[in-house]
N, C-alpha and C positions, 0 to 999 in steps of 0.2 A: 716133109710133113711137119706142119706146127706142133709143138707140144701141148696137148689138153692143160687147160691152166690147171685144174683139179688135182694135177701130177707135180706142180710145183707149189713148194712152201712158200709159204705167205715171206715176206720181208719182215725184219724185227728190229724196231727203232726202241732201242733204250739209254736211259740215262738214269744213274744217281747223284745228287748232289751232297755232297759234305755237310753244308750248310743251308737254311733257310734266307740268309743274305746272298749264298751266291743264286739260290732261285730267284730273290727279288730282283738281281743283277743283271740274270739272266732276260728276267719280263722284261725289264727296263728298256733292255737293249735290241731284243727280235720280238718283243708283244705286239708294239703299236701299229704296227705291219699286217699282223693278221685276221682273217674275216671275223672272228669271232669277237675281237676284242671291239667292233661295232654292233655288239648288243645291245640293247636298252638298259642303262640305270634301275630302274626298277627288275627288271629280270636278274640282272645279277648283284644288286645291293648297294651300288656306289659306282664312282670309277675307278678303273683300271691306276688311276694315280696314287687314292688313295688305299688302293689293296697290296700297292707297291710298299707305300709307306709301311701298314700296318703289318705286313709279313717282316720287316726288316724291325721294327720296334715293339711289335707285338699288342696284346692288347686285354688288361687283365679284366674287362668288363665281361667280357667270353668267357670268366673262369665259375663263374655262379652254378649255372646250371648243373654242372659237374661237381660243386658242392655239396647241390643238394640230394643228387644220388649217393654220393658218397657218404652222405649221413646217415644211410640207410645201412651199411656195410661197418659200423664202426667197430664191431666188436671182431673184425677180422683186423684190425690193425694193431691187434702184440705180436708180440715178435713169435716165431715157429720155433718152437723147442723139444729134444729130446734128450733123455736122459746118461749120463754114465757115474759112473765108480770113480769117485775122486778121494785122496789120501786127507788123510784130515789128524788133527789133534785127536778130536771124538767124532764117534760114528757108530754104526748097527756093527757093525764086524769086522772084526782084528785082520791087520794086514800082519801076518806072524812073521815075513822075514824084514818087513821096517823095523818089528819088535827086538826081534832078537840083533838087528844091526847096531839098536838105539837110537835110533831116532825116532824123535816128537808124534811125527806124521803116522803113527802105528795103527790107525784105523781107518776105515773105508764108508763112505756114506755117498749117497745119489742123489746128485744135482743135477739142473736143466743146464742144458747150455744152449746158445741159437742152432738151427739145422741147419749146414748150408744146401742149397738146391742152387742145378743148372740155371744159367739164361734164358730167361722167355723172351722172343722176340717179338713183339707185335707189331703188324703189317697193316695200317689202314688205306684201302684204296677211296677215295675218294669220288667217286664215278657215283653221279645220283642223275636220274631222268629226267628229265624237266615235267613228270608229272609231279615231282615231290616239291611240298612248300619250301618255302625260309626255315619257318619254324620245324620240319620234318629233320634240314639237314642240320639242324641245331640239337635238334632229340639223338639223333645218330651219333654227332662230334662228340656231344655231354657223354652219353653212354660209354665210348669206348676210349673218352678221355678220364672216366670212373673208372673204370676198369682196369685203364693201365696204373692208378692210384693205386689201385690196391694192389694189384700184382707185384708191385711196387714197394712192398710195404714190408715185402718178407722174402722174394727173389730179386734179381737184378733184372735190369730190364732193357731191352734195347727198341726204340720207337721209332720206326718208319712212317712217313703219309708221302700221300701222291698220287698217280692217279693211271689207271689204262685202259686202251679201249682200241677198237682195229675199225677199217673204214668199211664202207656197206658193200662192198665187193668183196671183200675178207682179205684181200689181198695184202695186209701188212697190220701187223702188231704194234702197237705204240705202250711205254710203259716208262714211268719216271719216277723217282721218288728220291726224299730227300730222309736226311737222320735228323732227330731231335734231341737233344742232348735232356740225360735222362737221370745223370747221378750230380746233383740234382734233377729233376724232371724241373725244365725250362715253361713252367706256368703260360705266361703270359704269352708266349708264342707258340706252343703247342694247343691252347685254348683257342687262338683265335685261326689260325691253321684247318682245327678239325672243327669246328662250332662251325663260323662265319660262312655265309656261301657267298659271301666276295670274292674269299679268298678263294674259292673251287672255281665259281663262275669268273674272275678275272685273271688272275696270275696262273692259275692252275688248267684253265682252260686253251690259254695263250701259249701256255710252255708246252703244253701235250701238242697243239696245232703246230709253233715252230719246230718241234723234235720231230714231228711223224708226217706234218704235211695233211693231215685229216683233216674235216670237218665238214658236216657233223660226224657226231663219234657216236661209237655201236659197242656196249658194254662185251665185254669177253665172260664166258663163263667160267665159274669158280674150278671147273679141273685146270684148265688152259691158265689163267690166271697163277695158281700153285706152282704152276710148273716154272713157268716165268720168274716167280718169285724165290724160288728153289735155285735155280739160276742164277738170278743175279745176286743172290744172300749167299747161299751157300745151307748146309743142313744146320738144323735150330729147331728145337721146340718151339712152335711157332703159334700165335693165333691170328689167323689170316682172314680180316672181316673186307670183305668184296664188297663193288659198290652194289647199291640199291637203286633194283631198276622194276619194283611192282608195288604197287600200294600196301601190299600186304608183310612187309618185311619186319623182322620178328623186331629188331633194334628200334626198331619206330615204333611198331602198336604194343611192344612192352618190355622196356628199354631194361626193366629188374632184370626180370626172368632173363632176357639176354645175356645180364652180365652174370648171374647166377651159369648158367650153361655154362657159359664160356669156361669160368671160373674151375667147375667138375672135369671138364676135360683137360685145361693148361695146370691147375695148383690144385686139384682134390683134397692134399692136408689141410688145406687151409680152411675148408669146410666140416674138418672133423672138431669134434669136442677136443 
């Protein structure tokens, strides 16, 4: 008796890359092969040559948009400080056993000092419909390339993009993703990475097809997703933005508020006075 496909697990094709050159490396070498990378130019922004390029040298013209959310956020950009009891010359209250030992440092007074907090990881998958413009996956990149700015700003940050999706049978999981190197946070090619939809529609589209064999590709839902990603990271305070597959997605029709949410549930201090 055959087995009910229903009874077995879907197949699960994954890959992380170290680097965004070895993704470029990777297009270079198994993209020009696959059906998707014969899209039209206008559908996905350019060609496949030049999304090669600009993953590998990046590209600071992509980094505006994300300037200018970010200017909305400035007054979150001092450093997160709490208080302690440090020994001092003068201070509110005597340290009596520095006193009686003799030394200088015989009082006490409260200073800020920086807090430190865990790693927030954030995970942007890249997976957007084709009912979403140029300019939508541009509103999306900006947004949560603000976001990790600011996160940034006061914890450490570690920054994932890439992209998954499973084939219309369901019959296998596709999921890739590459680091962005984040201390510094690498500007010019983490802007044009999450902004550009060349880079999703060409290098991004090509690597998911050569890794999984799909195409076209059927977004996975945000639990399934998690789990994957849970997986292949490992556990992290995490902010895990999924791609965008309806008109209505909150990153697109109101990219603040978005990064505001996000913000309350990954850095809540950072929100307080």
């Amino acid at each position: 008796m055959r087995k009910d496909d229903n009874s077995t697990p879907p197949k699960l094709n994954t890959r992380v890359f170290r680097t965004l050159t070895d993704v470029a490396n990777f297009a270079e070498k198994d993209g020009k092969n696959q059906s998707c990378a014969r899209e039209s130019d206008g559908f996905c922004g350019g060609t496949l040559e030049k999304s090669i390029r600009l993953t590998r040298d990046g590209d600071l013209s992509c980094v505006e948009p994300s300037n200018k959310l970010l200017s909305q956020f400035e007054k979150l950009a001092y450093q997160t400080v709490k208080r302690r009891w440090q020994d001092d010359i003068v201070g509110s209250t005597p340290n009596v056993q520095a006193f009686l030992a003799g030394s200088p440092m015989s009082m006490r007074r409260r200073v800020k000092v920086q807090s430190n907090f865990g790693v927030i990881r954030v995970i942007l998958d890249l997976f957007a419909s084709c009912a979403f413009s140029h300019e939508d996956i541009r509103k999306r990149g900006a947004a949560v390339l603000a976001l990790t700015r600011i996160l940034a700003m006061r914890r450490p940050v570690e920054l994932y993009i890439g992209s998954s999706s499973k084939d219309y049978a369901a019959h296998q999981r596709t999921m890739w993703f590459a680091r962005i190197n984040t201390a510094p946070l690498d500007l010019a090619h983490a802007a044009f990475v999450m902004t550009d939809p060349l880079f999703l529609r060409r290098v991004g589209f090509v690597t998911k097809e050569a890794i999984g064999g799909e195409s076209p590709f059927y977004p996975l839902d945000d639990g399934e997703l998690a789990k994957l990603a849970h997986s292949a990271f490992g556990p992290c305070q995490t902010v895990l933005v999924p791609g965008i597959v309806s008109s209505g997605a909150d990153v697109v029709a109101d990219p603040q508020k978005w990064i505001i949410d996000r913000i309350k549930e990954a850095a809540p201090e950072m929100l307080r006075d």
